[in-house]
Phi, psi and omega in degrees: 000314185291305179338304186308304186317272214318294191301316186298290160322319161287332179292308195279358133323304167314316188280326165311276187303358152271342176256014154287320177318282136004314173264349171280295181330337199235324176313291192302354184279293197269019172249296193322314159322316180276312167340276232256322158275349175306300194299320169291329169300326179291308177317308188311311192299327174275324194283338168275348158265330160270004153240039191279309239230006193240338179280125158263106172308141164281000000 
């Protein structure tokens, strides 16, 4: 009986460390992300105040 108690108990700590493991993993995703589209929007912007007057349409 105690062996079933131990293993069950250790099962569920393992599966805890895995989705906290799991949820830094996906936290650290969607700041790269928020990052990364931050930048790209700083880019559209400078590029487009410095390309108001140089783009020709076909």
């Amino acid at each position: 009986m105690a062996v079933t108690e131990l293993d069950t108990v250790t099962d569920f700590f393992n599966r805890m460390g895995e989705s906290v493991c799991i949820d830094r993993c996906v936290a650290k995703f969607n700041d790269v992300q928020k990052k990364v589209g931050e930048k790209l929007q700083a880019r559209g912007a400078a590029n487009a105040g410095g390309a108001a007057g140089g783009f020709t349409p076909l």
